[in-house]
N, CA, C and O atoms as a printed pandas DataFrame, in Angstrom:
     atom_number atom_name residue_name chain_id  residue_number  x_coord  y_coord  z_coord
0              1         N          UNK        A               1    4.866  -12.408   -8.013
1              2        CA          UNK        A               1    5.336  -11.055   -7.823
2              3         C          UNK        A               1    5.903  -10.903   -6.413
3              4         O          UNK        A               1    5.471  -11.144   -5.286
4              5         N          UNK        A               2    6.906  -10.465   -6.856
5              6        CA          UNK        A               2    7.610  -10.089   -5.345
6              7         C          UNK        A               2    7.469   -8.556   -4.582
7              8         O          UNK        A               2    8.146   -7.812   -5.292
8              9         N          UNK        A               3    7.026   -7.939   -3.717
9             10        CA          UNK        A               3    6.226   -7.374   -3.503
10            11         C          UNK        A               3    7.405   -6.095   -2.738
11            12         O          UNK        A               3    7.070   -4.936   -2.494
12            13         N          UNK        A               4    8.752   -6.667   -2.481
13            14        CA          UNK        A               4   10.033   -6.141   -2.360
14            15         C          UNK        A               4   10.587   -5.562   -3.321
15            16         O          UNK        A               4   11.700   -5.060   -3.164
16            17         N          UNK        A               5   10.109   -5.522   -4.200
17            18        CA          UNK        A               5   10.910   -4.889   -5.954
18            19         C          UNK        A               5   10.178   -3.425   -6.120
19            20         O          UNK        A               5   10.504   -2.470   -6.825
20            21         N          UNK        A               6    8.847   -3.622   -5.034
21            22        CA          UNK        A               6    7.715   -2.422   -5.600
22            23         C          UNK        A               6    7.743   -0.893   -4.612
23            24         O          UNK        A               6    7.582    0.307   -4.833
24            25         N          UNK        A               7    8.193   -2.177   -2.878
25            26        CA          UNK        A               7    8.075   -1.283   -1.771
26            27         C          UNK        A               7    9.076   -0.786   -1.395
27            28         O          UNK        A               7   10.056   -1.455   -1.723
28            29         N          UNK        A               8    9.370    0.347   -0.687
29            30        CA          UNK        A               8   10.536    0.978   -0.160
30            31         C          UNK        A               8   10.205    1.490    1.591
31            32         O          UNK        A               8    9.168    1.716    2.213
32            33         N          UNK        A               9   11.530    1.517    1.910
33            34        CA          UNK        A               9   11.343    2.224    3.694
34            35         C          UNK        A               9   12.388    3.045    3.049
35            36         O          UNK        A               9   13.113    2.390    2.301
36            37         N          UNK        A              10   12.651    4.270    3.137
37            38        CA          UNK        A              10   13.627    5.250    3.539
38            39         C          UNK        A              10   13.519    6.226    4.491
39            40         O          UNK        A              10   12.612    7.052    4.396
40            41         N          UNK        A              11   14.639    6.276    5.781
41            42        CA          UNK        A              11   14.309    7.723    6.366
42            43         C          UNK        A              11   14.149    8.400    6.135
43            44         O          UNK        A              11   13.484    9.220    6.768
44            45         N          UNK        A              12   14.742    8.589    4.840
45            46        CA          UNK        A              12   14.666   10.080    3.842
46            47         C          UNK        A              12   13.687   10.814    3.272
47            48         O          UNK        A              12   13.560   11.971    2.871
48            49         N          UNK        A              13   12.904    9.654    3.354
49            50        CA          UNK        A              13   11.577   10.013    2.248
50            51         C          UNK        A              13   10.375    9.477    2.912
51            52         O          UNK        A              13   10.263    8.256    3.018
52            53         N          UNK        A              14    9.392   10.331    3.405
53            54        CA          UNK        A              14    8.309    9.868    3.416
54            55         C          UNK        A              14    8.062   10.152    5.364
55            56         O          UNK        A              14    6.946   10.203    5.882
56            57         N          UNK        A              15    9.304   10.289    6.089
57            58        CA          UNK        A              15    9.547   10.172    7.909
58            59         C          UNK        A              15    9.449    8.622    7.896
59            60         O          UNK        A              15    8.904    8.010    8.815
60            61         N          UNK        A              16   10.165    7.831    6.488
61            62        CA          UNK        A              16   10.194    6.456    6.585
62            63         C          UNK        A              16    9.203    5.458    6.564
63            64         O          UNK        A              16    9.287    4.375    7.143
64            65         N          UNK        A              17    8.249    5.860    5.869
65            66        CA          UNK        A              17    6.774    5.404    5.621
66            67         C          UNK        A              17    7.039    4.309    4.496
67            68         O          UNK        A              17    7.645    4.671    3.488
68            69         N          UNK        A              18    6.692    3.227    4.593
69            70        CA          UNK        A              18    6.492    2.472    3.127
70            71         C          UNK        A              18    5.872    3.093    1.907
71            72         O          UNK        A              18    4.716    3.444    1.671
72            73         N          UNK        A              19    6.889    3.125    1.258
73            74        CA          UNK        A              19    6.245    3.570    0.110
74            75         C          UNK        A              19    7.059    3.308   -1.555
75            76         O          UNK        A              19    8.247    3.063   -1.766
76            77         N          UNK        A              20    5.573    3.515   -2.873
77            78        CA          UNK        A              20    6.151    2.969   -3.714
78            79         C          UNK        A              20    7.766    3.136   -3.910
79            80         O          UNK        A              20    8.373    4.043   -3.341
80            81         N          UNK        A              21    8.521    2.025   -4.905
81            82        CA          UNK        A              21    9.892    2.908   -4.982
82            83         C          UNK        A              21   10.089    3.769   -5.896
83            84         O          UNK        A              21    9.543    3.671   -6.994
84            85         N          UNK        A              22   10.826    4.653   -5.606
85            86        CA          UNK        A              22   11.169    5.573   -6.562
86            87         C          UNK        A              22   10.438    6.912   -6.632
87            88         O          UNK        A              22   10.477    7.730   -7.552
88            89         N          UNK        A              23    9.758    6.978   -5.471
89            90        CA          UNK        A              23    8.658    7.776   -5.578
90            91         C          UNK        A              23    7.864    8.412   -3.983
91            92         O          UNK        A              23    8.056    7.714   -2.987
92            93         N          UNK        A              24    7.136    9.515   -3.843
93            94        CA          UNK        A              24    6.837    9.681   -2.541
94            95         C          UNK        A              24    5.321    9.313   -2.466
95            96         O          UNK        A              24    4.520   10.199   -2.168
96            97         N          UNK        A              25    4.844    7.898   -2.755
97            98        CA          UNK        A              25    3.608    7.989   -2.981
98            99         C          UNK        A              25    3.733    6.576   -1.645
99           100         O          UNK        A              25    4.227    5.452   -1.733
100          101         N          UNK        A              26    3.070    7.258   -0.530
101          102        CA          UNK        A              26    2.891    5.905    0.425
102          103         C          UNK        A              26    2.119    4.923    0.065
103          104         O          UNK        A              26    1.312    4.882   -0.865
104          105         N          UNK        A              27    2.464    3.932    1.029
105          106        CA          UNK        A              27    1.310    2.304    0.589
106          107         C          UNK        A              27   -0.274    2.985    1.194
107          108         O          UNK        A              27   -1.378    3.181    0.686
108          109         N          UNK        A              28    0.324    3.188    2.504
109          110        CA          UNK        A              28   -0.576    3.902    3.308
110          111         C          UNK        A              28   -1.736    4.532    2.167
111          112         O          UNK        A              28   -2.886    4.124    2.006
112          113         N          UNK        A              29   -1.076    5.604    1.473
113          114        CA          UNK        A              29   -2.350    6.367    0.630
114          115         C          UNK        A              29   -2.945    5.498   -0.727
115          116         O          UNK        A              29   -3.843    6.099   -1.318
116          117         N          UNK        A              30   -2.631    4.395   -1.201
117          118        CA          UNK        A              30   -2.812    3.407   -2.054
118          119         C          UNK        A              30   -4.340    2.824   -1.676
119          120         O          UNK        A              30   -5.420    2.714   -2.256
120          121         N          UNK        A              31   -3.778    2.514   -0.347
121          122        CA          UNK        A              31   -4.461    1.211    0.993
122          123         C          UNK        A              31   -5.735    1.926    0.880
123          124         O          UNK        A              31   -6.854    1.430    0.749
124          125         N          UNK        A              32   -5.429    3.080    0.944
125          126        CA          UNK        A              32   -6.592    4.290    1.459
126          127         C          UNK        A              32   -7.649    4.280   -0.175
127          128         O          UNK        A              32   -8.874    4.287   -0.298
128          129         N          UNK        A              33   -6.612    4.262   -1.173
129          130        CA          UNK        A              33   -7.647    4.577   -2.466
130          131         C          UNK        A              33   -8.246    3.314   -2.616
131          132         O          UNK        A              33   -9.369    3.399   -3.113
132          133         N          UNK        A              34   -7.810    1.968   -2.309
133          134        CA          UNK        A              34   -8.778    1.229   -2.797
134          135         C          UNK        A              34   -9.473    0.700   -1.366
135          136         O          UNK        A              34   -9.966   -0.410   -1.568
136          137         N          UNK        A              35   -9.685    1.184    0.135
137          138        CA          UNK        A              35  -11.043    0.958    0.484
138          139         C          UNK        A              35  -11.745    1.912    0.633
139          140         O          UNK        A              35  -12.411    2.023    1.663
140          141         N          UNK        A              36  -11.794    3.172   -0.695
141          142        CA          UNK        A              36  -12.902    3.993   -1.083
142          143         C          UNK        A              36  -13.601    3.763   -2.268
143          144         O          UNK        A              36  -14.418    4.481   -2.843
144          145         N          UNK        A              37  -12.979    2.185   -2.676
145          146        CA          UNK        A              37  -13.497    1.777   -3.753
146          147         C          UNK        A              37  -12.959    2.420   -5.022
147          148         O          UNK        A              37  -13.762    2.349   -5.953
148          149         N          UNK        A              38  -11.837    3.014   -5.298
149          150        CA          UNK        A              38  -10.982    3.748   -6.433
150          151         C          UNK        A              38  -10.551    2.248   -6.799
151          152         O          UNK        A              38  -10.102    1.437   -5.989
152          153         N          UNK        A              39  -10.816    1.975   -8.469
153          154        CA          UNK        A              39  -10.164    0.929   -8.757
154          155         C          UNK        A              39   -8.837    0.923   -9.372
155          156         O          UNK        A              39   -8.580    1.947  -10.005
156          157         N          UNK        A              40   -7.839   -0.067   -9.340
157          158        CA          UNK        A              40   -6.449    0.217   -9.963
158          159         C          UNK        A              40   -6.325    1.173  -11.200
159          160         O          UNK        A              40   -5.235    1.722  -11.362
160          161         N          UNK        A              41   -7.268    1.406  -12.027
161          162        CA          UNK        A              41   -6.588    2.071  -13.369
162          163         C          UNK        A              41   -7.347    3.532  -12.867
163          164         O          UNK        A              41   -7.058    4.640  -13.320
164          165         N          UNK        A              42   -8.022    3.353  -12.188
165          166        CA          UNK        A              42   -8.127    5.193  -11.646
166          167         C          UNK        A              42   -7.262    5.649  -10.574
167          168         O          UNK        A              42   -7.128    6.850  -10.342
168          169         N          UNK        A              43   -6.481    4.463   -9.701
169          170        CA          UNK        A              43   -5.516    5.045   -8.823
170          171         C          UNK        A              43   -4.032    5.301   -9.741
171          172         O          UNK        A              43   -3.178    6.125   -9.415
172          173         N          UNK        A              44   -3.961    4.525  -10.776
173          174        CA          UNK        A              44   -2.625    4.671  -11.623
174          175         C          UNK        A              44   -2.925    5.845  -12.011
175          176         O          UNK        A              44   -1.959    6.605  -11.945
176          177         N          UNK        A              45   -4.234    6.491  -12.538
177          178        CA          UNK        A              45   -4.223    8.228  -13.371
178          179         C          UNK        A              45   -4.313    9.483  -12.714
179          180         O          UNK        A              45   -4.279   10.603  -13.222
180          181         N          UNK        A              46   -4.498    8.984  -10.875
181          182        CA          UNK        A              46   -4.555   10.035   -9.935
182          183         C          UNK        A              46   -2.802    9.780   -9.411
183          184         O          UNK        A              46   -2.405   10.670   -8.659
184          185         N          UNK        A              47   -1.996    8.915   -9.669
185          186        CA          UNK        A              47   -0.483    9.200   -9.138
186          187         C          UNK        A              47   -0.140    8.416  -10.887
187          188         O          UNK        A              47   -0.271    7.236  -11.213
188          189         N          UNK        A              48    0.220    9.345  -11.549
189          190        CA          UNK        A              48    1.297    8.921  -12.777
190          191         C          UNK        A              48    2.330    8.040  -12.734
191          192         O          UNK        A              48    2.615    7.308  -13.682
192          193         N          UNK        A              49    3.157    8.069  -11.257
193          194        CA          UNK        A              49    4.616    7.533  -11.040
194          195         C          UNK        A              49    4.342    5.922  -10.897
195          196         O          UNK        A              49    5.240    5.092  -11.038
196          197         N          UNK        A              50    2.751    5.540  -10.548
197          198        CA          UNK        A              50    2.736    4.622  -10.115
198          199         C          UNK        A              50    2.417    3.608  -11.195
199          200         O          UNK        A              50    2.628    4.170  -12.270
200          201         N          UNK        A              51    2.079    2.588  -11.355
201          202        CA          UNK        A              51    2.021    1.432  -12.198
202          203         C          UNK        A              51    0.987    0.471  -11.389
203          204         O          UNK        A              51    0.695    0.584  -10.199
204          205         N          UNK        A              52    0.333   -0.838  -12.622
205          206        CA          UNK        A              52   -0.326   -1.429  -11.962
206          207         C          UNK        A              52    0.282   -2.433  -11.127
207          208         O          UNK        A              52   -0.406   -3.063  -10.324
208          209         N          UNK        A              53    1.476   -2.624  -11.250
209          210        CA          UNK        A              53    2.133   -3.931  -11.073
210          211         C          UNK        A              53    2.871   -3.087   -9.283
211          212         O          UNK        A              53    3.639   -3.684   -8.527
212          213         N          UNK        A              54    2.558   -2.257   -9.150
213          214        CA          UNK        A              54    2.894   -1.276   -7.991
214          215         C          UNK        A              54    1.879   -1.486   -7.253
215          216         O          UNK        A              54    2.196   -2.114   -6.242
216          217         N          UNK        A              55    0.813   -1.239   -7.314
217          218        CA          UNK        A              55   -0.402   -1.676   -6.723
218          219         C          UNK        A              55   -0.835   -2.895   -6.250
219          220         O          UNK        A              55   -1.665   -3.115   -5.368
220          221         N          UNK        A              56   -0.047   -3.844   -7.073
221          222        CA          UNK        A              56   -0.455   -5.286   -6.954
222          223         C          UNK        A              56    0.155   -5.652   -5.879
223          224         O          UNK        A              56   -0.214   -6.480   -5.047
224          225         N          UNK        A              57    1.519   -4.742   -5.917
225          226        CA          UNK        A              57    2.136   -5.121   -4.503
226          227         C          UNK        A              57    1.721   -4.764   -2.863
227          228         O          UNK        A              57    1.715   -5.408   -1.814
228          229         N          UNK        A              58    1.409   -3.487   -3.231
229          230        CA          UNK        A              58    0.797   -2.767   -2.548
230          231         C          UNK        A              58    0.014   -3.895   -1.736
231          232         O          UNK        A              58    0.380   -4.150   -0.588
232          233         N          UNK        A              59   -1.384   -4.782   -2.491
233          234        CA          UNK        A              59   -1.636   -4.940   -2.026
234          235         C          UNK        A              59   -1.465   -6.824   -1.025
235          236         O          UNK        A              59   -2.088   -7.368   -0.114
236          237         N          UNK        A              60   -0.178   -7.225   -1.969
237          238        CA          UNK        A              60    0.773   -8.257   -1.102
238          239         C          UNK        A              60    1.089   -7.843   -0.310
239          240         O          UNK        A              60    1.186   -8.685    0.582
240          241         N          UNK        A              61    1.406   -6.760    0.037
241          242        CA          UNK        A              61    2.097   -6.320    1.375
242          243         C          UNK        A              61    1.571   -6.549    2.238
243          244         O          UNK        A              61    1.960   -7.244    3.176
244          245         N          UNK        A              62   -0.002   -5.710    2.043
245          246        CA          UNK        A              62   -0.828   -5.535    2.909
246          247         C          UNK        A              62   -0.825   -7.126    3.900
247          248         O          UNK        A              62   -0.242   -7.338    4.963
248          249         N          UNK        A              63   -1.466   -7.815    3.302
249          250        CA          UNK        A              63   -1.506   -9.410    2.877
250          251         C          UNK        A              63   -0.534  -10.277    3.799
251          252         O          UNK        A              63   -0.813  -11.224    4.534
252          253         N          UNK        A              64    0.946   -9.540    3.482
253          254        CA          UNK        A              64    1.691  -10.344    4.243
254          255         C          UNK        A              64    2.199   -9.606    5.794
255          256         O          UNK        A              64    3.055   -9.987    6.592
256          257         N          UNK        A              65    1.294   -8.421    5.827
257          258        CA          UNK        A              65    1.453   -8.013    7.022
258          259         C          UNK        A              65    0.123   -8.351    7.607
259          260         O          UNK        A              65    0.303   -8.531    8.811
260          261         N          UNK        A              66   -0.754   -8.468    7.388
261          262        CA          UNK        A              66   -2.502   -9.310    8.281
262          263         C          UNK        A              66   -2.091  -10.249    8.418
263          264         O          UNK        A              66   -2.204  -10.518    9.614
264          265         N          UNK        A              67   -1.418  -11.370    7.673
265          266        CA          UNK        A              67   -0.540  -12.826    8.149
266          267         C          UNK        A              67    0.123  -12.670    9.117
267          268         O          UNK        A              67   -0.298  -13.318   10.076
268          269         N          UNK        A              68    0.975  -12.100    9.303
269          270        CA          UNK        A              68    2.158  -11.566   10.217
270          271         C          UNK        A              68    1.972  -11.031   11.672
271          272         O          UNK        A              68    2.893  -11.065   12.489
272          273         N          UNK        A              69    0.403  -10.404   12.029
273          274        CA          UNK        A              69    0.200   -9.854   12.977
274          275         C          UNK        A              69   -1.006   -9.830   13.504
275          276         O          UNK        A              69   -1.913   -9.680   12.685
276          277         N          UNK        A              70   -1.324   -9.937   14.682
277          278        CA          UNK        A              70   -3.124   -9.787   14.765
278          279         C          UNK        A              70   -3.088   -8.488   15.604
279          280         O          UNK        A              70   -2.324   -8.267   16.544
280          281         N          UNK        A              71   -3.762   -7.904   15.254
281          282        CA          UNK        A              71   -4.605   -6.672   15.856
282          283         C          UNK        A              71   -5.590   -6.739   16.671
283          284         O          UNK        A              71   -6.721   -6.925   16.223
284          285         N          UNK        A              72   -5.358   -6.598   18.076
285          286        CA          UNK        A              72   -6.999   -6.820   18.836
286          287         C          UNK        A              72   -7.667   -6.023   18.740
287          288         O          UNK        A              72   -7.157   -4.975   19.136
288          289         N          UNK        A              73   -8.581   -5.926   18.414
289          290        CA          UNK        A              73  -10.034   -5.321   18.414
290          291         C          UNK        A              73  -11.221   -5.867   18.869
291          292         O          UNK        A              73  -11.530   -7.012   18.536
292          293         N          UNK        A              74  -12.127   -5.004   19.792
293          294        CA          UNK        A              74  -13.065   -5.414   20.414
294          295         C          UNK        A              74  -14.450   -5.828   19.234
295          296         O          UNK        A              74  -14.825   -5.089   18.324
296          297         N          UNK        A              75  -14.970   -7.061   19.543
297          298        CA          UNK        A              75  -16.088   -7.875   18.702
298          299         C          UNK        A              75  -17.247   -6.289   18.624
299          300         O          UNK        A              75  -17.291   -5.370   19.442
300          301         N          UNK        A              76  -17.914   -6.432   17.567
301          302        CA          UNK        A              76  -18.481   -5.478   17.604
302          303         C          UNK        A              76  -19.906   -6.095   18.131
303          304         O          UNK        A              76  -19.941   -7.173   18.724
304          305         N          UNK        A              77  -21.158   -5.266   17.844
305          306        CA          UNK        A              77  -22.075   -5.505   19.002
306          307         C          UNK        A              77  -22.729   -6.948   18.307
307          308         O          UNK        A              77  -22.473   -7.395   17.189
308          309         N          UNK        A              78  -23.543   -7.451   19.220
309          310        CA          UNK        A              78  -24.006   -8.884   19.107
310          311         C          UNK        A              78  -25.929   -8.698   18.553
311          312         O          UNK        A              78  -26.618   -9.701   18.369
């Protein structure tokens, strides 16, 4: 799965937020439903527009942006 077929940037839509295509539903708020533990077929019935195969990308993206970049953050306590 190519994870470019699913995601979109537009200025137009969203103040240019990634998000599904075709649609104003950010990755951002996806990202958000499944680390509250919402699983794919309850995030597909809380946004209609979306699909599972939308999600899947969703979460390639994610995936190929933690590859792509490190984030420093301080070790937490010992």
């Amino acid at each position: 799965m190519r994870w470019q077929d699913h995601i979109s940037v537009d200025p137009n839509v969203c103040h240019g937020k990634a998000c599904i295509s075709g649609t104003r539903v950010m990755v951002s708020v996806i990202l958000d439903n499944l680390a509250e533990k919402f699983d794919i077929d309850e995030i597909v019935r809380s946004y209609p527009s979306v699909k599972r195969a939308d999600v899947q990308a969703v979460i390639r993206y994610a995936a190929d942006l933690a590859s792509e970049r490190i984030i420093p953050f301080a070790p937490g306590p010992a």
